[in-house]
C-alpha positions in Angstrom: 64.8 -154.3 78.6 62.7 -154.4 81.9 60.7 -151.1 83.3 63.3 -151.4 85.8 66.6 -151.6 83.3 64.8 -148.7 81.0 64.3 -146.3 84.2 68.2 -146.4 84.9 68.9 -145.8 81.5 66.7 -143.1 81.3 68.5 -141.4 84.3 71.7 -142.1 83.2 70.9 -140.2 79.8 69.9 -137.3 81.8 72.3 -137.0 84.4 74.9 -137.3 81.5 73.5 -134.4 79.4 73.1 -132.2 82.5 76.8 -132.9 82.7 77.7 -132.3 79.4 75.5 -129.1 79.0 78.1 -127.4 80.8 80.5 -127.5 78.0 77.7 -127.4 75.0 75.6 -124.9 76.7 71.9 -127.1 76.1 69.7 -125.3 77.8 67.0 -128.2 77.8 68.9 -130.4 79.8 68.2 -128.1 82.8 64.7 -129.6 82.6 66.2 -132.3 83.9 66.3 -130.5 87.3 63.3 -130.0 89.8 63.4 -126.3 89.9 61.5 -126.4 93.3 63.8 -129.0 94.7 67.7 -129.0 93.8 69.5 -129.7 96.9 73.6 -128.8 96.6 76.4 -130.4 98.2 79.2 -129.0 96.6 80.1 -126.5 99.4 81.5 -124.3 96.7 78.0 -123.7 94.9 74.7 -121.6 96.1 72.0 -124.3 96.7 69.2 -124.4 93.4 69.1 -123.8 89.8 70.2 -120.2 90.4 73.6 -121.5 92.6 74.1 -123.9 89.7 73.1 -120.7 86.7 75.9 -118.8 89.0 78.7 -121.3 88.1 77.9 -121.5 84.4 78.1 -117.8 84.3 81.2 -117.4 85.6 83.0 -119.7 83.3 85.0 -118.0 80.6 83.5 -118.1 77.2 84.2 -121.9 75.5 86.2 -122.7 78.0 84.4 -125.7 79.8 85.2 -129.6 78.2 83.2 -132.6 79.7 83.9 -136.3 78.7 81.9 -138.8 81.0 84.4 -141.7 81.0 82.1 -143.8 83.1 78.0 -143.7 84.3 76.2 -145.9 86.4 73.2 -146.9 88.1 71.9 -147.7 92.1 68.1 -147.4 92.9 67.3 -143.8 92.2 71.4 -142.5 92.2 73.3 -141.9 89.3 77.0 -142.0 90.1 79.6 -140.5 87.1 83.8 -140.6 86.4 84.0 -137.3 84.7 87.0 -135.7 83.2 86.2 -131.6 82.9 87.8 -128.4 81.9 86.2 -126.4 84.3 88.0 -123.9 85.6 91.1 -125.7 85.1 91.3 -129.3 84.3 90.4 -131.7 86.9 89.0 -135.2 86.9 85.8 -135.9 89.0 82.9 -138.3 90.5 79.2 -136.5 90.5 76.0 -138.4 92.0 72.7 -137.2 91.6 69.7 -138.4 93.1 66.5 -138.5 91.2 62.7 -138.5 92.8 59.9 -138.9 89.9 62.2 -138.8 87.3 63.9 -135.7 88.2 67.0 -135.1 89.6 67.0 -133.3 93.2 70.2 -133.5 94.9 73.5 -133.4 94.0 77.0 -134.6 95.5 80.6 -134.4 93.9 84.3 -134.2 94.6 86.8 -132.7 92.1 90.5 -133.0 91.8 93.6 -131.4 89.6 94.0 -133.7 86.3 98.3 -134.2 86.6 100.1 -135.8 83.5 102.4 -137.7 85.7 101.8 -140.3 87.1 103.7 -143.2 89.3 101.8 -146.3 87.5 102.4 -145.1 84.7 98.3 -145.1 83.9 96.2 -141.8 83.7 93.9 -140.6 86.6 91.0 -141.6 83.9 91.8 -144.3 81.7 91.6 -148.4 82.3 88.0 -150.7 82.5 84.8 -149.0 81.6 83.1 -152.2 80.5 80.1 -153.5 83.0 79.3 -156.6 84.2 78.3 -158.8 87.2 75.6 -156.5 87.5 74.0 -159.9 89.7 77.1 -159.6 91.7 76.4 -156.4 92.9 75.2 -156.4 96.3 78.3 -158.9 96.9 80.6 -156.3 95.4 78.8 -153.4 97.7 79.3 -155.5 100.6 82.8 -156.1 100.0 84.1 -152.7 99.5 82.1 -151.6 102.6 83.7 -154.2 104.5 87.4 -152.7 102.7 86.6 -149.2 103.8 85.5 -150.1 107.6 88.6 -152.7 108.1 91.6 -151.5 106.2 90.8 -147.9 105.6 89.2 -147.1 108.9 90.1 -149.4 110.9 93.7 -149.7 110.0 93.9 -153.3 109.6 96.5 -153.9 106.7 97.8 -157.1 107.8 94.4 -157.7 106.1 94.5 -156.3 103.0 94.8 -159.9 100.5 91.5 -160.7 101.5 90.3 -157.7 99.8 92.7 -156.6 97.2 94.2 -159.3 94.1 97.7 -160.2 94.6 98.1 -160.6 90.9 96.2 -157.6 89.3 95.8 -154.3 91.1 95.9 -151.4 88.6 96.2 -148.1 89.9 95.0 -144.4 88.8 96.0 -142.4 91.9 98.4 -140.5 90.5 101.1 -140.9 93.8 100.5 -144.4 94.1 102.1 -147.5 91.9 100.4 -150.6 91.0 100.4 -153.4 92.7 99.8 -154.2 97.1 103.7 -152.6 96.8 102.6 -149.4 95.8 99.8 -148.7 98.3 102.6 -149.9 101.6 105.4 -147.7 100.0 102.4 -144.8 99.4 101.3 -144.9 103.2 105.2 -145.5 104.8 106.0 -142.2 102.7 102.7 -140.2 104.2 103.8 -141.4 107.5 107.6 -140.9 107.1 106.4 -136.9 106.2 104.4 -137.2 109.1 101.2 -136.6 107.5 99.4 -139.9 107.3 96.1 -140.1 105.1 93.1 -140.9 108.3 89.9 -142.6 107.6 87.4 -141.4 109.7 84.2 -142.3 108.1 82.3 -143.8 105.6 79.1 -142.6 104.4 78.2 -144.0 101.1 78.8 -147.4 99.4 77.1 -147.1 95.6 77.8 -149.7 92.7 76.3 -151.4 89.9 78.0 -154.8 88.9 81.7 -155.1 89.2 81.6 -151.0 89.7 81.4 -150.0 93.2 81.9 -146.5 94.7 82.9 -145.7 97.9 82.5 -142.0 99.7 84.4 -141.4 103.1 85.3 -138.7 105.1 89.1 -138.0 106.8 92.2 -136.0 106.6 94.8 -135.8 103.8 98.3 -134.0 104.1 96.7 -132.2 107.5 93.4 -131.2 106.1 89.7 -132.1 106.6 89.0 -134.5 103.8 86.1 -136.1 101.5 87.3 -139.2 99.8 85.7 -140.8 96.6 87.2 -144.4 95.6 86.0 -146.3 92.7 86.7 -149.8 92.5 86.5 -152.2 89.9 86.3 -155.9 90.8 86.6 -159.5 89.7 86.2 -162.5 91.1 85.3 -161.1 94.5 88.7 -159.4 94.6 89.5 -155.5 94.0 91.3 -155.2 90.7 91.6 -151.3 89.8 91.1 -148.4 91.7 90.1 -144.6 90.8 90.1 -141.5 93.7 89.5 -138.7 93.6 90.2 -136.4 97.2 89.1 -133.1 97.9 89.7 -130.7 100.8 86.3 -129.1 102.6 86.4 -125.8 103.0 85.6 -124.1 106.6 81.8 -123.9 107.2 82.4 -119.8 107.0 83.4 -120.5 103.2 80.0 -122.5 102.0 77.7 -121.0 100.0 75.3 -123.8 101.3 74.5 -125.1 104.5 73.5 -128.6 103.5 77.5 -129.9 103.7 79.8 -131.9 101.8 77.8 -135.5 102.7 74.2 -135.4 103.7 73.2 -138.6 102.5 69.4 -140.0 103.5 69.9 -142.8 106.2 68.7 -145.6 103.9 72.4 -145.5 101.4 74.5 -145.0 104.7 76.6 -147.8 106.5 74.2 -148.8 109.2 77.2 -149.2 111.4 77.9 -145.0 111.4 74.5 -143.9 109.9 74.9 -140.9 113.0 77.2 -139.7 110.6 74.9 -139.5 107.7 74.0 -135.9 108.1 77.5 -134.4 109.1 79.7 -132.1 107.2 
């Protein structure tokens, strides 16, 4: 293992017992944090260890549960597929960006776990094994590409260039496998006249044949953030996770640093204005 291999590993095992200290209560895995620098994005949370302390506290005795499903690696961001117990049972994507081995900022979006589920599959289960890790940038460029001309764009007449005829397993829990599932998914959003709007994508992460995508929009009516994880193969999408999350009013954060605030370098360059937005 390369300095390189054995730094990512080393955050991963960090970000991933920060996680999991919220359920066992390990104290020492707040080390993990720069005390003097702990940037929050999730509106709901005071910015800095105290904001994060805050949270803990206010979690009934033994009630949290944390199972990391999936972890992975880009540059100095760890990105995570976390089912919780936390407040409630949800399932969830956290990123945290590390400087000198420390983690400094933090990103997430959070959704109810539901035991139902069109496909069939849970909002958790399917693929965790990586690979392709030399595919990556490929993989990145392809979702991006996904994101901007079917999602934002609107362009579905394109959508086999992106997505396998054959093999699309899905973990939305309102959506069915398959191309058939997503056109019957947005026809019924439409129909109700509430159609799910892509307005803007501000972060492409992945490592191998794992890429995450984080966009901004509506959903049913209300002011969106959108995380997508997306498993591919063969320079197709194969299997697809969400999670969707409404942002609060700016009079409801206990934060001003918003819901995205990413540093120009991991934006699309082709909206990087809309790096520092809500």
């Amino acid at each position: 293992m390369d300095k390189i291999e054995q730094k990512a590993e080393t955050m991963k095992t960090k970000a991933k017992a920060l996680l999991e200290s919220i359920e066992t209560g390990d104290k020492s895995a707040v080390s993990y944090i720069n005390a003097n620098k702990y940037i929050q994005h999730n509106l709901m949370v005071g910015d800095g260890l105290a904001g994060f302390g805050e949270v803990l506290q206010a979690l009934p005795g033994g009630s949290a549960k944390v199972n990391v499903k999936r972890i992975f690696n880009d540059g100095d961001y760890i990105f995570s597929h976390t089912e919780y117990d936390f407040f409630g049972p949800k399932v969830g994507f956290d990123i945290f960006r590390f400087e000198n081995g420390l983690i400094v900022e933090h990103w997430d979006n959070l959704q109810v776990l539901v035991s139902k589920t069109l496909s069939g599959r849970s909002q958790m289960d399917g693929s965790v094994e990586l690979n392709d890790l030399d595919k990556t940038e490929n993989n990145k460029a392809l979702v991006r590409l996904f994101v901007n001309d079917i999602l934002i764009a609107g362009n579905v007449n394109k959508i086999k260039n992106y997505i396998s005829e054959s093999t699309y397993a899905q973990h939305n829990p309102n959506v069915e496998d398959g191309l058939d599932g997503i056109d019957k998914a947005l026809a019924a959003m439409a129909e109700a006249g509430m159609p799910m709007t892509y307005t803007n994508n501000h972060l492409i992460l992945g490592e191998g044949n794992f890429v995450l995508a984080v966009s901004e929009g509506v959903f049913l009516g209300k002011h969106s953030s959108f995380y997508d994880l997306f498993r591919l193969q063969d320079n197709k999408i194969v299997e697809h996770w969400d999670a969707i999350e409404e942002i609060p009013s700016r009079a409801d954060w206990k934060n001003a640093n918003g819901k995205f605030g990413f540093p120009q370098s991991f934006c699309n360059i082709n909206i990087s204005e809309n790096c520092i937005t809500a």
